[in-house]
ZAKEVEX-977595 format. One record per residue (C-alpha): residue number from 1; residue in three letters; z, y negated, x negated. Coordinates in steps of 0.2 Angstrom, whole numbers, padded with zeros to 4 digits. Each point is the difference from the previous one (the first is absolute). Layout:
<recs>
+-----+--------+-------+-------+-------+
! num ! residu !    up ! north !  east !
+-----+--------+-------+-------+-------+
! NUM !    ala !     Z !     Y !     X !
...
+-----+--------+-------+-------+-------+
</recs>
This chain:
<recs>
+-----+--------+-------+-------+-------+
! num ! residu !    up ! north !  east !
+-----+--------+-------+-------+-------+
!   1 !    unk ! -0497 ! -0411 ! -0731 !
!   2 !    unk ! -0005 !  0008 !  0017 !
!   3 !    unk ! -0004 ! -0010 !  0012 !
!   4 !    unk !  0014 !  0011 !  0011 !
!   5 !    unk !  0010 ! -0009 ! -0010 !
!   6 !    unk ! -0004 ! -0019 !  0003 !
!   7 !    unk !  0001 !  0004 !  0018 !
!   8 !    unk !  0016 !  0009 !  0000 !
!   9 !    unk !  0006 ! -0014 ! -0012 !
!  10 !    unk ! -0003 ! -0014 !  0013 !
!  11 !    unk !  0007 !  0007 !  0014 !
!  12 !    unk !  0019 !  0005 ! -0008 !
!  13 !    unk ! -0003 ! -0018 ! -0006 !
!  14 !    unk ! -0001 ! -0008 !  0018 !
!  15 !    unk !  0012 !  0012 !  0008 !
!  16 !    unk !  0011 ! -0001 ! -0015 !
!  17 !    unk !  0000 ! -0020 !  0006 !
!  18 !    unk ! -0003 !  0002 !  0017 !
!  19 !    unk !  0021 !  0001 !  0005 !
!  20 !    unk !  0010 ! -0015 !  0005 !
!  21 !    unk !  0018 ! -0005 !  0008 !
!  22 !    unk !  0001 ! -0012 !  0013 !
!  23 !    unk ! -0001 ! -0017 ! -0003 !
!  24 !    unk !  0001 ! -0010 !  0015 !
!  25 !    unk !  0006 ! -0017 !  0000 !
!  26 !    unk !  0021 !  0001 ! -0001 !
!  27 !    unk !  0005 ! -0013 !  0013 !
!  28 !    unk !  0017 ! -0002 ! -0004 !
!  29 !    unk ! -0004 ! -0005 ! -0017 !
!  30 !    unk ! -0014 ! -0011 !  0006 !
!  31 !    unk !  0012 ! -0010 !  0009 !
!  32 !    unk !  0011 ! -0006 ! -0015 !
!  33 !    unk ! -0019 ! -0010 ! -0006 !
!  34 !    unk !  0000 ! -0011 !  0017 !
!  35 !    unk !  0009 ! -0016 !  0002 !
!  36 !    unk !  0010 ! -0007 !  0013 !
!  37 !    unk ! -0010 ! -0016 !  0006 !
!  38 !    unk !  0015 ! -0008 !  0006 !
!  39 !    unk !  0011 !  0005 ! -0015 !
!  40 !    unk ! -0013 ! -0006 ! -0012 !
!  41 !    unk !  0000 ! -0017 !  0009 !
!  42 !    unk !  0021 !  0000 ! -0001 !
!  43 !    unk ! -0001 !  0001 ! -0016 !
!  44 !    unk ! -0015 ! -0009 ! -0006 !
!  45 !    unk !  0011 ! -0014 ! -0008 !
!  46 !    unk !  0011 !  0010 ! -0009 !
!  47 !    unk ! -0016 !  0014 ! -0005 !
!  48 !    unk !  0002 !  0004 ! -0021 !
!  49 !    unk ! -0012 ! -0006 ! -0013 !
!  50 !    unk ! -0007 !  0017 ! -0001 !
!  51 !    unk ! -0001 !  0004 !  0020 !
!  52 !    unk ! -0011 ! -0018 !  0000 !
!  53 !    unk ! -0010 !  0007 ! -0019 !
!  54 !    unk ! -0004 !  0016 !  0013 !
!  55 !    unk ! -0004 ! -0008 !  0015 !
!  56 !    unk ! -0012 ! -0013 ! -0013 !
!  57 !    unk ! -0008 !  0015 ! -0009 !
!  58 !    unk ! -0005 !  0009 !  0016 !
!  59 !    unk ! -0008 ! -0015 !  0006 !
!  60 !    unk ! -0009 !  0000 ! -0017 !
!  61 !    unk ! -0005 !  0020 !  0002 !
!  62 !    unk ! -0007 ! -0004 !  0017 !
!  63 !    unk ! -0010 ! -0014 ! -0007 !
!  64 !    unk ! -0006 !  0012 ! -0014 !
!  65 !    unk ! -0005 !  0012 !  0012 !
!  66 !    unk ! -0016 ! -0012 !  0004 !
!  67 !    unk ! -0006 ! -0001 ! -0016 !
!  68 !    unk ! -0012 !  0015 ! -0003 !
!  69 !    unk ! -0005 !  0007 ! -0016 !
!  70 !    unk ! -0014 !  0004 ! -0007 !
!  71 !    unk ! -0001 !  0019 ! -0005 !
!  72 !    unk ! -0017 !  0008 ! -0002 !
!  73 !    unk ! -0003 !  0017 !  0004 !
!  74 !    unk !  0000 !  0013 ! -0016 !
!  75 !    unk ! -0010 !  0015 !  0002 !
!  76 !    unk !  0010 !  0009 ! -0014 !
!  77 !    unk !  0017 !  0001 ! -0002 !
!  78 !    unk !  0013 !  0015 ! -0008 !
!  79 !    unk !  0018 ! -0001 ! -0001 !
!  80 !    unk !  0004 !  0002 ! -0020 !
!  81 !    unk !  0013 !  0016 !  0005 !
!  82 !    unk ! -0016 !  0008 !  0010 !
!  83 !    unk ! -0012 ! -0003 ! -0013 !
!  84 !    unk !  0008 !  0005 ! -0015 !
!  85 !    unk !  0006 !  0017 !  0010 !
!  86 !    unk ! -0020 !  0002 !  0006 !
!  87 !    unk ! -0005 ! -0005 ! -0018 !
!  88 !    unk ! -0018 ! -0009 ! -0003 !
!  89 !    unk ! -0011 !  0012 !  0004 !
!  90 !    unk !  0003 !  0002 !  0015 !
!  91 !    unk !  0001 ! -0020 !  0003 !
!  92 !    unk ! -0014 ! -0003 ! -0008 !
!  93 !    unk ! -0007 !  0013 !  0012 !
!  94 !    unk !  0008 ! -0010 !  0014 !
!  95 !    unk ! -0008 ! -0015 ! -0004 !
!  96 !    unk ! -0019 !  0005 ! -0002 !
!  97 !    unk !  0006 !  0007 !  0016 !
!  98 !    unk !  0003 ! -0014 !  0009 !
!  99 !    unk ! -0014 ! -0009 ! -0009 !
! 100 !    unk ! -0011 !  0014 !  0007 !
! 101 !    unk !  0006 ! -0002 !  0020 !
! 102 !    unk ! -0003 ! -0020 ! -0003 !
! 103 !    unk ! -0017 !  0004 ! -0006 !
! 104 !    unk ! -0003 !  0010 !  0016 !
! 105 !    unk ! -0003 !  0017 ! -0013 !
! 106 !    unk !  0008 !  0015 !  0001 !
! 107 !    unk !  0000 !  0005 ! -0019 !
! 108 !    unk !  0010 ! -0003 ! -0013 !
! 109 !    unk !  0005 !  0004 ! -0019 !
! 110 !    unk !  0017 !  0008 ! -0002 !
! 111 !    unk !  0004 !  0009 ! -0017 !
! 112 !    unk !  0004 !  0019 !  0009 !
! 113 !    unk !  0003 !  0008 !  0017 !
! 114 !    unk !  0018 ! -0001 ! -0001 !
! 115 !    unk ! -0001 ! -0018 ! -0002 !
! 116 !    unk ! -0008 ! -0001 !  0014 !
! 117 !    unk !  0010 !  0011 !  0012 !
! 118 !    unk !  0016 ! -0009 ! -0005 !
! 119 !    unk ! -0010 ! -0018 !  0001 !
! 120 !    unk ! -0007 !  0002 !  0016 !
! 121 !    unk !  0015 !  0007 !  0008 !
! 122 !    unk !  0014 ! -0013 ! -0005 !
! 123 !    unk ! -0009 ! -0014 ! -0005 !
! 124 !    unk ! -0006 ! -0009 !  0016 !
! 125 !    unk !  0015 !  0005 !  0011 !
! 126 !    unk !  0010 ! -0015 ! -0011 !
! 127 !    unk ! -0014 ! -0010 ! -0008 !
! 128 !    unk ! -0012 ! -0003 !  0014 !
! 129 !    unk !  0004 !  0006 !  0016 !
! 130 !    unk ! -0015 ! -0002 !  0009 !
! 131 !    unk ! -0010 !  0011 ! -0013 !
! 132 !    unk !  0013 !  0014 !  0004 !
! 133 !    unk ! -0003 ! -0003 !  0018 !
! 134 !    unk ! -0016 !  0001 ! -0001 !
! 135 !    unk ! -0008 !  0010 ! -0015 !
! 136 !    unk !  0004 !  0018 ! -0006 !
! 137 !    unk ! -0005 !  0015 ! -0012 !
! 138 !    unk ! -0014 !  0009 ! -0001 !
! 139 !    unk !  0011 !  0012 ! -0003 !
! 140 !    unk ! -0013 !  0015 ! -0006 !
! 141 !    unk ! -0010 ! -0002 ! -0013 !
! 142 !    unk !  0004 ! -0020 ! -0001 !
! 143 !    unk !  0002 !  0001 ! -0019 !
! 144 !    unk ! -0015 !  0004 ! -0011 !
! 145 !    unk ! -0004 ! -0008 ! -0020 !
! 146 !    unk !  0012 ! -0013 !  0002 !
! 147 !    unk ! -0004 ! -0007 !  0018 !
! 148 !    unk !  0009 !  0002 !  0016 !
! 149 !    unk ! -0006 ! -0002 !  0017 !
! 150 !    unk !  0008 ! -0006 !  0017 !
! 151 !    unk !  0000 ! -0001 !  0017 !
! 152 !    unk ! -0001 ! -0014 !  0014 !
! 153 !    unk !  0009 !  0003 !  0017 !
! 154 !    unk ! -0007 ! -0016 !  0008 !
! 155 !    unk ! -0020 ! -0005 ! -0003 !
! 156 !    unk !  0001 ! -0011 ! -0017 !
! 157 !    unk ! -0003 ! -0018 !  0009 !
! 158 !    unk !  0012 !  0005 !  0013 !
! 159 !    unk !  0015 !  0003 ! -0016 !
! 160 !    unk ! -0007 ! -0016 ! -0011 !
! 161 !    unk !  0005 ! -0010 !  0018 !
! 162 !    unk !  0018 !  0010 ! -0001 !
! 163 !    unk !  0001 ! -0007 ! -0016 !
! 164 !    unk ! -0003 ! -0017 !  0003 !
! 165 !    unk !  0012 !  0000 !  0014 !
! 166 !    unk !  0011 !  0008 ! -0010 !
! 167 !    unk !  0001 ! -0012 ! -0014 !
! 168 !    unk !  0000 ! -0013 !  0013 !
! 169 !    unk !  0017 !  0008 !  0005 !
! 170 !    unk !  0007 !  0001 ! -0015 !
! 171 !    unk ! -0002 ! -0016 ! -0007 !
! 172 !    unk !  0005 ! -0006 !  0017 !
! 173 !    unk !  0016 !  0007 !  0000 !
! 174 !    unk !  0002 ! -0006 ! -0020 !
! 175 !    unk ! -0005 ! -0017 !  0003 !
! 176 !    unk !  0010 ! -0003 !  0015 !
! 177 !    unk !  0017 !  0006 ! -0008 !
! 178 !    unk ! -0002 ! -0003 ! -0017 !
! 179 !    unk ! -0003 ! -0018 ! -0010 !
! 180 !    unk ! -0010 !  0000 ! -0016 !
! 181 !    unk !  0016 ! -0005 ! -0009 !
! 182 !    unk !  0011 !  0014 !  0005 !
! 183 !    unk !  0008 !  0011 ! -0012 !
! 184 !    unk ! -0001 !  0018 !  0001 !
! 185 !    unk !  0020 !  0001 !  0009 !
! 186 !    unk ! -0008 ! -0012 !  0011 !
! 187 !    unk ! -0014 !  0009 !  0004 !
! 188 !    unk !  0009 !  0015 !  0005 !
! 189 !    unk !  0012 ! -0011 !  0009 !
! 190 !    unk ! -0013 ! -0006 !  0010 !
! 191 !    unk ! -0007 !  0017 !  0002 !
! 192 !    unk !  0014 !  0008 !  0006 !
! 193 !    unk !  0005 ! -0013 !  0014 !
! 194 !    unk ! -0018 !  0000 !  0004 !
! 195 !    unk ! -0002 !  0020 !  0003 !
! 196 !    unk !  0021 ! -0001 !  0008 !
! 197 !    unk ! -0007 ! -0012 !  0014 !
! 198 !    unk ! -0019 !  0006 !  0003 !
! 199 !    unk ! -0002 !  0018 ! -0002 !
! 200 !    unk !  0011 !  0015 !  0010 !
! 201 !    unk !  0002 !  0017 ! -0001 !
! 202 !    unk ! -0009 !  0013 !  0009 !
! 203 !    unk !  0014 !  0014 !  0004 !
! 204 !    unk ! -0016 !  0008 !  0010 !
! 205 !    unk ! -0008 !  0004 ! -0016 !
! 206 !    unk !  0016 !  0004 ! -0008 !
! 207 !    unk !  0002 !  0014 !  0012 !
! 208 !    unk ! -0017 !  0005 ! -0003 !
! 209 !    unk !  0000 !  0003 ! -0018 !
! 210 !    unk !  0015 !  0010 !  0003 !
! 211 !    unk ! -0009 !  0013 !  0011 !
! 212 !    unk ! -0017 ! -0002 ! -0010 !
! 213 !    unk ! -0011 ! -0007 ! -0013 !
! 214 !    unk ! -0006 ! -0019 !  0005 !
! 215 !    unk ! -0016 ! -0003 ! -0010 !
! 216 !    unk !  0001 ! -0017 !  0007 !
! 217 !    unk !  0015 ! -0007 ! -0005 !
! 218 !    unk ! -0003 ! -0011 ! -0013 !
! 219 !    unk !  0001 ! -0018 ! -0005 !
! 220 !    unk ! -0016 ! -0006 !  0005 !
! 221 !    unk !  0005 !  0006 !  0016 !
! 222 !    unk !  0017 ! -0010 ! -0003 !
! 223 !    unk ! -0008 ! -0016 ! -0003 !
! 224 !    unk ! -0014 !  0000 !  0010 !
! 225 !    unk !  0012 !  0007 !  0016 !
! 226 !    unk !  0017 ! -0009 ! -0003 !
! 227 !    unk !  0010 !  0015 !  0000 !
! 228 !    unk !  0004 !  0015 ! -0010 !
! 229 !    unk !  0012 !  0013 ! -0007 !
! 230 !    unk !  0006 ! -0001 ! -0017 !
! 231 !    unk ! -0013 !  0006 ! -0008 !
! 232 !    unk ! -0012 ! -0012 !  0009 !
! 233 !    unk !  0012 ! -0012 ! -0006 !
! 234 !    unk !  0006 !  0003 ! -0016 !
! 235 !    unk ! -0021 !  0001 ! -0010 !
! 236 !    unk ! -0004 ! -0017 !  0012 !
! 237 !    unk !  0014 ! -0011 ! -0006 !
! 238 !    unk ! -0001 !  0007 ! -0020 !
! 239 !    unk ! -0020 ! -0004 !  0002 !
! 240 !    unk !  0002 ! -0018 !  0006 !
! 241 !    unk !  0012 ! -0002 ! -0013 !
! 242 !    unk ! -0014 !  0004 ! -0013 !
! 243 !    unk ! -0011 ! -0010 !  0008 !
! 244 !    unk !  0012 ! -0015 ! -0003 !
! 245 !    unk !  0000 !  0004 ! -0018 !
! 246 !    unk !  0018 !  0010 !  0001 !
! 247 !    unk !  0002 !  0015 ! -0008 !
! 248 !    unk !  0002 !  0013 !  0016 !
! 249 !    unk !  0000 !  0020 !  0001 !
! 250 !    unk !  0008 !  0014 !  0012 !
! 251 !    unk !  0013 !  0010 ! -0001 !
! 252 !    unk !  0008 !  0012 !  0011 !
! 253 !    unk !  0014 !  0016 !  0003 !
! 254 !    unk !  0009 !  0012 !  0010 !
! 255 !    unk !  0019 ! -0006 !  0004 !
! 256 !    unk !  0013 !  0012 !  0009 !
! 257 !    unk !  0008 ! -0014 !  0008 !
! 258 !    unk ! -0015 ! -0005 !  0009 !
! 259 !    unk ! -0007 !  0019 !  0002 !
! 260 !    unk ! -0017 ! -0008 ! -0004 !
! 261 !    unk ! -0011 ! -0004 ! -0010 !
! 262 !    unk ! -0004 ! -0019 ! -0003 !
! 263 !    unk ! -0014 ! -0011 ! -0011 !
! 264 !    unk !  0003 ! -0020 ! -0005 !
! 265 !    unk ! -0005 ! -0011 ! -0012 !
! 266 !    unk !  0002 ! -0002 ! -0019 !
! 267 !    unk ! -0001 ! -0017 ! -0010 !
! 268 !    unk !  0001 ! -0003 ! -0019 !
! 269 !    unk !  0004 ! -0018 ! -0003 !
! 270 !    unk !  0002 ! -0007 ! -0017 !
! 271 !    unk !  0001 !  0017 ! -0006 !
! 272 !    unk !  0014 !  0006 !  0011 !
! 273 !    unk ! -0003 !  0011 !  0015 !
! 274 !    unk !  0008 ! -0003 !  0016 !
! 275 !    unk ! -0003 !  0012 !  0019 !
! 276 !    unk ! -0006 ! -0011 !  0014 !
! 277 !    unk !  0000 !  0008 !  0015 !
! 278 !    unk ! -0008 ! -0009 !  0016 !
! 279 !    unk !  0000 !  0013 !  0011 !
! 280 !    unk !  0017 ! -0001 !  0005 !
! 281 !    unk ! -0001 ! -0016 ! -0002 !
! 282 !    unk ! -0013 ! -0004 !  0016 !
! 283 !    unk !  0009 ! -0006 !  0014 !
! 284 !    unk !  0017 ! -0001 ! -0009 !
! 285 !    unk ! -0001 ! -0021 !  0001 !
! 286 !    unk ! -0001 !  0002 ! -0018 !
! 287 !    unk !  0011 !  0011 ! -0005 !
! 288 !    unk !  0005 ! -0002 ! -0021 !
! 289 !    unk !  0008 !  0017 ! -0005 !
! 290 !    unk ! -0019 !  0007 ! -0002 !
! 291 !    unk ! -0004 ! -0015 ! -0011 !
! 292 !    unk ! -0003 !  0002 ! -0018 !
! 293 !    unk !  0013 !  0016 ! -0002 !
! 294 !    unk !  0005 !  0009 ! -0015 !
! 295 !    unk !  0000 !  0018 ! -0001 !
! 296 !    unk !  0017 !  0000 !  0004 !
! 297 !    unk ! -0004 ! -0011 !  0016 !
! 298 !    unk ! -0013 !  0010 !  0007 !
! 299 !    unk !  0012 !  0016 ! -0001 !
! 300 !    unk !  0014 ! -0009 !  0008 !
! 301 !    unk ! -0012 ! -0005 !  0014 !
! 302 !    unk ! -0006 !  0017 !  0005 !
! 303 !    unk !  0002 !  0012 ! -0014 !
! 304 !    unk ! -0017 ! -0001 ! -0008 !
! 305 !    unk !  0007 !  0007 ! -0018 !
! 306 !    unk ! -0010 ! -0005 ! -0016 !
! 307 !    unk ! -0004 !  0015 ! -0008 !
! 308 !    unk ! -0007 !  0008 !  0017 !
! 309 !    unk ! -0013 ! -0015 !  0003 !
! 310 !    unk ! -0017 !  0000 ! -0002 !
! 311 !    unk ! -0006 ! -0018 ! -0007 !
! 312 !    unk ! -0019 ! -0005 ! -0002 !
! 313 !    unk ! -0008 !  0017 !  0006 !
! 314 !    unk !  0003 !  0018 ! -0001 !
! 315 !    unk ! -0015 !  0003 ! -0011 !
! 316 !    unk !  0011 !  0006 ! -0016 !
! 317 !    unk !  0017 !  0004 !  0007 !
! 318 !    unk !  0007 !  0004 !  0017 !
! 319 !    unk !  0016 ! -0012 ! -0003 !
! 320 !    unk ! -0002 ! -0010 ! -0017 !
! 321 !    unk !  0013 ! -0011 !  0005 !
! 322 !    unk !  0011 !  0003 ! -0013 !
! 323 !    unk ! -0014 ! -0009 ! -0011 !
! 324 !    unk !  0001 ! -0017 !  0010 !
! 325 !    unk !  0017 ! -0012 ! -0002 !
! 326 !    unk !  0005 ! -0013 !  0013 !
! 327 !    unk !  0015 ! -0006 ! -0005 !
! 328 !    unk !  0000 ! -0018 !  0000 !
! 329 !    unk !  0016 ! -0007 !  0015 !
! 330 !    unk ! -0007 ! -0019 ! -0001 !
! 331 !    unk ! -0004 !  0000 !  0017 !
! 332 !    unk !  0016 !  0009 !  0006 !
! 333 !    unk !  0010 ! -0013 !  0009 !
! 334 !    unk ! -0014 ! -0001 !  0014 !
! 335 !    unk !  0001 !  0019 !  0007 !
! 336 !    unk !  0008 !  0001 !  0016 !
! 337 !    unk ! -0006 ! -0018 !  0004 !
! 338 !    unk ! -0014 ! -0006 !  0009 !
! 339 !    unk ! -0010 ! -0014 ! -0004 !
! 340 !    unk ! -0003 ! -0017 !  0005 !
! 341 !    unk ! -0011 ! -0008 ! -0010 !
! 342 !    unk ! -0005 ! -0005 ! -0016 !
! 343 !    unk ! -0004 ! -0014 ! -0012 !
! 344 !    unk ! -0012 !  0003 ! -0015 !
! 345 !    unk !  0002 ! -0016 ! -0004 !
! 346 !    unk !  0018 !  0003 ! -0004 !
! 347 !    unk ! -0002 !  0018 ! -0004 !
! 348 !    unk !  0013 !  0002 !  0014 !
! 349 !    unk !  0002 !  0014 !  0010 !
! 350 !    unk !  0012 ! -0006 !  0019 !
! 351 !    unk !  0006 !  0017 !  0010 !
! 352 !    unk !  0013 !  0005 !  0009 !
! 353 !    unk !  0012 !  0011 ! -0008 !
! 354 !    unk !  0008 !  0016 !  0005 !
! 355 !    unk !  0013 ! -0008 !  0007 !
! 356 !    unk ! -0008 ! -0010 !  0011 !
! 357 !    unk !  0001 ! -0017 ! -0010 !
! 358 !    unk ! -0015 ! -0011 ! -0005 !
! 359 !    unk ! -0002 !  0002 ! -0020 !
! 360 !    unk ! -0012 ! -0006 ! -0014 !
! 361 !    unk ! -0008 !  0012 ! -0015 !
! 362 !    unk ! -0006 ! -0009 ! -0014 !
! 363 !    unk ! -0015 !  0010 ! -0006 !
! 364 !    unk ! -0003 ! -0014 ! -0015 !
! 365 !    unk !  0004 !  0010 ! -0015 !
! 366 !    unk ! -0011 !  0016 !  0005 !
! 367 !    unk ! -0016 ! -0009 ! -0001 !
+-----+--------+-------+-------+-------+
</recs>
């Protein structure tokens, strides 16, 4: 495969991804989640069993929020949808590659040249960030007897520093909004609020990338900034999540409703897969419709159609879709609420529903 190829490869891939709706915070339905100090008080005597089991599990949640975990930094990490589609040469590749940039080398074994052009090019845009900011092809002659060459952008002490920030990041954000003890719902939970409350979007670079190519959106640029467009976004949140030991890829596609293009996230969860998407979640107040969403969900959302999706990569097929079910409603009664809080004590979820009223999930029987 020419190397024409793996360039013109990435770049339909992040403008295929680059396109987004608005997703400002709705006022009017932000509202309905605030209480009336003085009503709350009126009523305070007369306050239901479940309105006092809310206002104890939030208290709980807060409390939990002090207790840091205890996530170490993993310098490997694939998504089983992205591997599989890749296949094990080229991970294998990916590996000794990032063996190789830890060793300060810039050599490595990979089984052919197509391994490579694939590996290098897709690989570190979702599995290590900082590498894909920072490291790139040789391009020409790179491949020769079963070794592959790259390049640094940054002096090789100056990127193993980016690293060590970098992981220091990473395991920052894990450990401040995650315990040890958290299931995987609970962690994309956590996840979720945590990227609806401290990350924006950047409509500046989303009206860039509509006029031209933008090498430097990415999610390294996401995580490291604070802000980013949905493909900044969507590769950030699915490579935390595999740092905290869930199951995380990306998927994306084209709806006619939004006239855009758009990329989120895509969890497998006790062998079921399910669309996160926490771009239009950011700012929202924690907004559920884009929690855990069925391929039904996701096309009612915004018209993102299963069969015209791109799940993993493009490496094999320009929409494989149709090979990829998410069909599981459990968490369906939370969409078009917002959330509150939640217990994992309890395995309880507290939210307020589309109507405006507070409301309890009980997430018990998923995990």
């Amino acid at each position: 495969m020419s190397i024409r190829k793996v360039v013109f490869s990435l770049i339909c891939i992040l403008i295929m991804s680059f396109g987004i709706v608005g997703c400002g915070n709705n006022e009017s339905q932000m509202d309905t989640v605030s209480m009336d100090a003085s009503e709350q008080s009126a009523t305070e005597d007369n306050a239901s069993s479940e309105d006092a089991e809310q206002s104890e599990a939030t208290d709980d949640t807060k409390s939990e929020d002090t207790v840091e975990g205890h996530y170490e930094f993993k310098p490997i990490v694939v998504a089983s949808i992205f591997r599989d589609i890749m296949g094990e040469d080229m991970y294998d590749a990916y590996c000794n590659y990032v063996k190789a940039v830890q060793s300060g080398k810039d050599e490595f074994a990979v089984k052919d040249e197509e391994s490579y052009d694939w590996m290098i090019g897709q690989f570190p845009r979702v599995c290590y960030p900082v590498l894909g900011e920072y490291t790139e092809s040789n391009y020409a002659d790179a491949f020769k007897n079963g070794k592959a060459t790259f390049q640094y952008k940054i002096p090789k002490d100056e990127l193993a520093k980016k690293e060590s920030e970098f992981e220091d990041l990473v395991t920052g954000i894990l450990n401040k909004t995650m315990r040890d003890d958290y299931s995987d719902i609970e962690k994309i939970l956590a996840l979720y609020e945590y990227f609806s409350t401290q990350y924006s979007y950047d409509y500046d670079m989303y009206e860039k990338s509509h006029v031209t190519y933008v090498e430097e959106a990415n999610a390294y640029r996401f995580l490291t900034g604070g802000k980013g467009i949905c493909s900044e976004c969507a590769p950030a949140f699915s490579y935390l999540l595999l740092e905290a030991g869930v199951d995380a890829t990306t998927a994306g596609g084209y709806s006619d409703i939004a006239n855009d293009s758009h990329e989120w996230t895509y969890v497998t969860i006790n062998g079921k897969n399910y669309h996160v998407d926490a771009t239009y979640a950011m700012g929202s107040g924690v907004y559920l419709s884009y929690f855990m969403m069925t391929d039904e969900q996701r096309e009612y959302e915004d018209g993102y159609k299963k069969d015209e999706m791109t799940v993993g990569c493009h490496y094999k097929e320009q929409a494989n879709g149709k090979d990829y079910t998410a069909d599981d409603d459990f968490f369906a009664p939370l969409w078009g609420g917002f959330l509150d809080s939640f217990d994992s004590e309890k395995n309880i979820i507290y939210y307020t529903d589309k109507e405006g009223n507070p409301a309890t999930f009980d997430y018990s029987a998923f995990e």
